[in-house]
N, C-alpha and C positions, 0 to 999 in steps of 0.2 A: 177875700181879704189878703191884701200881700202884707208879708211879714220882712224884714231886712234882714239877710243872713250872710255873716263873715266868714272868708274860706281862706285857707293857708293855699294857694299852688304854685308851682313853679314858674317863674316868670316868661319863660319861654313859651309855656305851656297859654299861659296869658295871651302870652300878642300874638300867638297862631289861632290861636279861637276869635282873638277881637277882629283880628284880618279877615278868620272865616264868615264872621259875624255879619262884617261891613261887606262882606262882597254878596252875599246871600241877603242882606237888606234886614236883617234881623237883628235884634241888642242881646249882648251875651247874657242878658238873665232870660232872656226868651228861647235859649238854645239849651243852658242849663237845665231850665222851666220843663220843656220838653221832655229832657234826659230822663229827668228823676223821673217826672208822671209817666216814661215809657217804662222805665225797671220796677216801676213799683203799684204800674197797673193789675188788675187782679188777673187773671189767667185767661183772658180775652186772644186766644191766637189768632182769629181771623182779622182781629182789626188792624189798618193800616198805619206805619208810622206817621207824624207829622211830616215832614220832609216828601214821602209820596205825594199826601192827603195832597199836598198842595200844588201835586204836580197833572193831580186825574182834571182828566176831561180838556187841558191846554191843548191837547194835540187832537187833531181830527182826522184821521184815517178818510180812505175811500170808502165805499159802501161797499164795492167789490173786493175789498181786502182780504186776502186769504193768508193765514195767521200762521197756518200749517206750509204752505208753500213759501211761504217767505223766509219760516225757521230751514226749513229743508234746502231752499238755495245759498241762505249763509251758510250753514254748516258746509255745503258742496262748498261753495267759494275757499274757506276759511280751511279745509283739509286736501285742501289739491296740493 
């Protein structure tokens, strides 16, 4: 059941979340929505944000991916 709730925030604060809203395809009581149910989930650490959830499995690696060799040549690259 949704309930209608009125918020005082900054208007700035406003149009940088509705932009973030519109470019991420989401309405800003679904990003709100999110918020709250994440801080005020009960002590569940191992579960994923929203924001991940939505991101598992897009991507398909190789089957020969090595996860370990691939952290170890960034890090070489990225400390030369």
């Amino acid at each position: 059941m949704s309930t209608k709730l009125t918020l005082t925030i900054d208007k700035s604060i406003i149009e940088r979340a509705k932009f973030y809203a519109k470019q991420t395809g989401r309405s800003l009581s679904e990003l709100i929505e999110n918020y709250l149910a994440d801080i005020t989930k009960e002590s569940n650490q191992t579960a994923i944000s929203p924001k991940l959830e939505k991101l598992v499995g897009s991507v398909k690696l190789p089957e020969d991916f090595n996860e370990q060799e691939e952290l170890q040549s960034y890090f070489e690259k990225k400390h030369k």
